[in-house]
C-alpha positions as CSV (number, residue, x, y, z in Angstrom):
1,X,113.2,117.3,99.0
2,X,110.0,118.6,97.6
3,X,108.9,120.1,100.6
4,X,111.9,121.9,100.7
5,X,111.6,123.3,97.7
6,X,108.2,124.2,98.1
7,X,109.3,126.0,101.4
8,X,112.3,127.6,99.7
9,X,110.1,129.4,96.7
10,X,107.4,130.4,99.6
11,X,110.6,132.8,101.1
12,X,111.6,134.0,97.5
13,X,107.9,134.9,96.9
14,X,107.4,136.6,100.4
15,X,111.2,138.5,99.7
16,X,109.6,139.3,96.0
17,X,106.8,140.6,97.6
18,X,108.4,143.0,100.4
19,X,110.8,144.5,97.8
20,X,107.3,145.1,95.4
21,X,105.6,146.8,98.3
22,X,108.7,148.6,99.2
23,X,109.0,150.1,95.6
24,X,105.2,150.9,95.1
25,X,105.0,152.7,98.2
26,X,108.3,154.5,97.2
27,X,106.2,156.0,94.1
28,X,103.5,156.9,96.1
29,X,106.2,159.5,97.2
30,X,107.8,160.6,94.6
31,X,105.2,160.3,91.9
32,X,102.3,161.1,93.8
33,X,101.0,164.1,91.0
34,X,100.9,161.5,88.2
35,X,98.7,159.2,90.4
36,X,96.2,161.8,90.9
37,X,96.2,162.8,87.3
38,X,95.7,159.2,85.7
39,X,92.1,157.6,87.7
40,X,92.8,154.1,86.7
41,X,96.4,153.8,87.7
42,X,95.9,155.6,90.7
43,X,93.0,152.8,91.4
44,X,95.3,149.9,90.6
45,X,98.4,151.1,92.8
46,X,95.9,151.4,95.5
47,X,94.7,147.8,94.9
48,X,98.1,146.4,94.1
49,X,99.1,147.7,97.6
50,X,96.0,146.6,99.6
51,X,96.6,143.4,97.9
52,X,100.2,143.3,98.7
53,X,100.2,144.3,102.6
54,X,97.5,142.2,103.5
55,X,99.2,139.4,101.4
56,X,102.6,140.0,103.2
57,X,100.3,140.5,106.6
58,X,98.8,136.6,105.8
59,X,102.3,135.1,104.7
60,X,104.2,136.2,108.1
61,X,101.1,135.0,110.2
62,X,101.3,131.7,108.5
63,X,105.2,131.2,109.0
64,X,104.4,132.1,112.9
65,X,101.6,130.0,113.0
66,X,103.7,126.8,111.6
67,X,106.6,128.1,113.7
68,X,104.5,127.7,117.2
69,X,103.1,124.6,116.0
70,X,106.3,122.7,115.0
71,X,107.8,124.0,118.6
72,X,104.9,122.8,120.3
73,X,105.4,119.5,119.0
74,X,109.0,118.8,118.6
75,X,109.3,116.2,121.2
76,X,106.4,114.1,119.7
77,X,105.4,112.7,116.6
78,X,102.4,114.5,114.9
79,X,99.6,113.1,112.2
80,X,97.9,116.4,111.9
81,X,97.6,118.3,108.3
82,X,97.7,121.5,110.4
83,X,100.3,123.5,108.1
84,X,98.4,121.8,105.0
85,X,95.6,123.5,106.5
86,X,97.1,126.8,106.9
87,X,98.5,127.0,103.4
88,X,94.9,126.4,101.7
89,X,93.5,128.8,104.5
90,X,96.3,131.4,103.4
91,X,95.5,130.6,100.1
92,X,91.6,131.3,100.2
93,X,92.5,134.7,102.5
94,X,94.7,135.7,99.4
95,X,92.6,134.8,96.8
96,X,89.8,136.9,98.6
97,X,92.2,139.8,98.5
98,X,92.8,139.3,95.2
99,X,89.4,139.7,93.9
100,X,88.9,142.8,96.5
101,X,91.9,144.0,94.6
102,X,90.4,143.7,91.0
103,X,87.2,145.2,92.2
104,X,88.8,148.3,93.1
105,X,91.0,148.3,90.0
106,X,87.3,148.3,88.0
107,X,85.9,151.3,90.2
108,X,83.7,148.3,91.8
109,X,82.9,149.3,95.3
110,X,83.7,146.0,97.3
111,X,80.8,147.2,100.0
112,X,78.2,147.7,97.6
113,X,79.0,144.2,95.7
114,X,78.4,142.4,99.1
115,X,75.4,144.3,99.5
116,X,74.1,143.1,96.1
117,X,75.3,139.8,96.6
118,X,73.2,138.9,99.6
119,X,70.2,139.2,97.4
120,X,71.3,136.5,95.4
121,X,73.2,134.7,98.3
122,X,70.3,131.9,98.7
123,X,70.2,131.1,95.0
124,X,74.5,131.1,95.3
125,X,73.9,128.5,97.9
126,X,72.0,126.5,96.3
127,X,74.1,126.3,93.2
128,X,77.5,126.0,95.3
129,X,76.5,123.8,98.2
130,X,78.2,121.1,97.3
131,X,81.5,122.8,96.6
132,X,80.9,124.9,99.7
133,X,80.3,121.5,102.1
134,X,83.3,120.0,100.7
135,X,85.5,123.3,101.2
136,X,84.2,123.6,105.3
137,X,85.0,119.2,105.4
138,X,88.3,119.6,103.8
139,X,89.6,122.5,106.3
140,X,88.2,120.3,109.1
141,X,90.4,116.9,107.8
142,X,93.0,119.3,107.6
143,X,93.1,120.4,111.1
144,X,92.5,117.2,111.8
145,X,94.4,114.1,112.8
146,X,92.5,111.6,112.0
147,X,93.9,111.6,108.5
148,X,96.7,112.4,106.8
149,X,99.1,112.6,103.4
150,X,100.7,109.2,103.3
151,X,97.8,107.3,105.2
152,X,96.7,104.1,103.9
153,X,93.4,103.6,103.7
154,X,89.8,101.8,103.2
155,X,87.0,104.5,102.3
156,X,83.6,102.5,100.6
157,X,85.5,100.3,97.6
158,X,88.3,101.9,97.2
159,X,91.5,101.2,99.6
160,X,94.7,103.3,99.0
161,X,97.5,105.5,100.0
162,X,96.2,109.3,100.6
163,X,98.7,111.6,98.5
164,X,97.1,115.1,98.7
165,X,94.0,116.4,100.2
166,X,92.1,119.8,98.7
167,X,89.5,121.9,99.1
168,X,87.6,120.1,97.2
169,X,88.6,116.0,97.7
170,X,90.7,113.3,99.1
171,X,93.3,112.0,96.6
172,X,94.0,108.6,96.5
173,X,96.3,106.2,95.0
174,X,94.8,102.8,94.6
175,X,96.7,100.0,94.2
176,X,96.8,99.5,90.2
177,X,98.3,102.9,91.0
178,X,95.0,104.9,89.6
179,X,94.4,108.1,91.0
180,X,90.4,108.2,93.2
181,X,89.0,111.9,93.9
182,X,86.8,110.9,97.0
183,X,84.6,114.1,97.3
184,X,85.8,115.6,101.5
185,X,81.9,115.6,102.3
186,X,81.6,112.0,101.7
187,X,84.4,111.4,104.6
188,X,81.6,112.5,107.2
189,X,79.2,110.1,106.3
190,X,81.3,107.3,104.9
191,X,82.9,104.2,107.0
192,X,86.4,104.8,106.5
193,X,89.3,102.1,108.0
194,X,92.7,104.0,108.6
195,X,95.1,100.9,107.9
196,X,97.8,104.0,109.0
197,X,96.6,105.0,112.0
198,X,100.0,103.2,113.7
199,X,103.2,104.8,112.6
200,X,104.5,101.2,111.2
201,X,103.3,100.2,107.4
202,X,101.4,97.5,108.6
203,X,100.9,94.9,105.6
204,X,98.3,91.9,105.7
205,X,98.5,88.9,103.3
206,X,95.3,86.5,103.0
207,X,95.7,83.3,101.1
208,X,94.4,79.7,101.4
209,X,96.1,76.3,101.4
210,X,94.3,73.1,100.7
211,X,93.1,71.1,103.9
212,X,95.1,68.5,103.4
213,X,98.3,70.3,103.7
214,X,97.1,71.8,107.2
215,X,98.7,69.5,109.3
216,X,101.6,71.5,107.6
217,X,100.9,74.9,108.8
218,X,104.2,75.1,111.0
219,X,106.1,73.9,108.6
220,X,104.9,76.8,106.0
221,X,105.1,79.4,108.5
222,X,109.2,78.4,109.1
223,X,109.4,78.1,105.1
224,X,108.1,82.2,105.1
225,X,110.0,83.2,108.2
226,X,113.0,81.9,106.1
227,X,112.2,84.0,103.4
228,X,112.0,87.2,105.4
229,X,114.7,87.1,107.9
230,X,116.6,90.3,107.6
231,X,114.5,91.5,104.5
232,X,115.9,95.2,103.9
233,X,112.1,96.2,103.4
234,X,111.0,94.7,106.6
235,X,111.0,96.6,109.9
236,X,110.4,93.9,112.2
237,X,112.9,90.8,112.0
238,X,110.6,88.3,112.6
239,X,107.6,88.3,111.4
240,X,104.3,87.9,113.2
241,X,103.1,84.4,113.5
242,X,100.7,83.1,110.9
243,X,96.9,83.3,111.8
244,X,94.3,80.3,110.8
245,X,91.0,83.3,110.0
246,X,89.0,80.1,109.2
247,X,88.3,76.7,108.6
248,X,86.2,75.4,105.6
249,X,85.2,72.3,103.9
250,X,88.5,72.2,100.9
251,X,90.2,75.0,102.5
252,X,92.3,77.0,105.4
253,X,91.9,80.5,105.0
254,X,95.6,82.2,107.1
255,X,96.4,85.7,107.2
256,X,100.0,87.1,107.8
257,X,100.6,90.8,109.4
258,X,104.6,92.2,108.2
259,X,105.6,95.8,109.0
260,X,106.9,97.7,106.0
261,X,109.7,100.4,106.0
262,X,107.2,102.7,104.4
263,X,103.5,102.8,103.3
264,X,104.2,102.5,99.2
265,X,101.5,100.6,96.9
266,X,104.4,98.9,95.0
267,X,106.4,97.9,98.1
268,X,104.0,96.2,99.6
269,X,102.4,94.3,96.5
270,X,106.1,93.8,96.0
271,X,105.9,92.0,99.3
272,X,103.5,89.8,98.9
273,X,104.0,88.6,95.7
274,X,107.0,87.2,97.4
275,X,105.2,85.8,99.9
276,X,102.6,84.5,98.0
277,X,105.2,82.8,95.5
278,X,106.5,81.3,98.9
279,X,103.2,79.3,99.5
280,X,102.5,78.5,95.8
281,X,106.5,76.6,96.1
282,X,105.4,75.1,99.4
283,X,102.3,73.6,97.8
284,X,104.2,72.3,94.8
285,X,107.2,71.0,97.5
286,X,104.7,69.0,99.4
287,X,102.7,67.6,96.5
């Protein structure tokens, strides 16, 4: 529904912008004399229209772009951020423009700025390399797919559902539901574990049950079974069987993999709190 949204405001801004364009270049006609005899208007139409055409120029080339790549892939399923990608590319282009735009408002030569700017470009470096690594990383996970908006996963300590990625970071949503800015350069040289990777929500549940209840382990896995036969938030029916991970001296460490309907934090906490409560009633039932 957002999406929609989102894509139904981008063709009311791209109309809004036509019609502008339309009109300025329409004065340039009719009102030509009063251009020449005001400096700074004159220099402002002129930016307002370089700013608009190439603006327009960026906006069609992105709805062609996302056109090809949703027909190329139609008949398979696709991880990729590519259109993410090409809105914060479309984004930067037009934000470029934009300050072209002003600099030609101001009577700024855009040429000659560039030419002063590479004096100082080492020292800008320097002072924006870390913003500048993270911009390059974050276009690269974007045209990526090896990550994506919805993916769960593990990067360093924190272990969460990805809900946006910028120029800048990786959002994540933990799961006491806190927001994590994991910076994009840190992806590159950070083990990360895509729990998402599959197109199923893939939930594990650790727990432990005293040794002496292990000759019971059949008997607990039917008990859960029971309790998640035709669970609306299941995909699979039955779940997977339950795995012994290890054996110790007061304890069996088992692990339980169920397949979600979706990736969400509070569904699957919501999940296994039920399961969980399921073992804590078998261990009072068989005490």
């Amino acid at each position: 529904m957002m999406s929609e949204t989102k894509r139904r405001n981008s063709h009311w801004q791209l109309i809004a912008k036509i019609l502008l364009w339309v009109f300025l270049n329409t004065s340039f006609i009719y009102f030509g004399q009063f251009y020449k005899e005001h400096n700074f208007t004159d220099r402002a139409s002129d930016a307002l229209n370089l700013f608009l055409s190439l603006s327009i120029l960026f906006s069609i080339g992105r709805y062609i772009l996302i056109l090809l790549y949703n027909k190329r892939h139609e008949r398979r399923i696709v991880r990729g951020n590519f259109v993410l990608g090409v809105n914060r590319l479309t984004a930067i282009l037009n934000t470029t423009v934009g300050v072209v735009s002003v600099m030609i408002t101001l009577g700024i030569d855009p040429r000659d700025f560039v030419t002063s700017l590479t004096i100082v470009a080492m020292a800008i470096a320097v002072i924006f390399r870390e913003y500048i690594t993270n911009m390059i990383s974050g276009l690269l996970i974007m045209f990526s797919d090896q990550l994506s908006v919805g993916d769960r996963v593990k990067i360093g300590d924190h272990n969460g559902r990805i809900v946006d990625i910028t120029l800048t970071s990786l959002i994540i949503q933990d799961e006491e539901d806190d927001m994590v800015m994991v910076p994009n350069n840190l992806i590159f040289v950070t083990p990360i574990v895509n729990l998402s990777a599959h197109r199923s929500a893939l939930v594990s549940i650790k727990f432990e049950i005293p040794l002496d209840l292990a000759e019971d382990i059949d008997l607990l896995q039917k008990r859960i079974q029971e309790n998640l036969v035709n669970h609306p938030n299941l995909i699979d029916e039955n779940p997977t069987e339950l795995k012994v991970l290890a054996i110790t001296k007061d304890a069996v460490k088992c692990k339980l993999d169920i397949r979600a309907i979706s990736s969400s934090n509070s569904l699957h906490r919501q999940l296994e709190n039920e399961i969980l409560k399921a073992v804590l009633k078998f261990k009072a039932d068989q005490n």
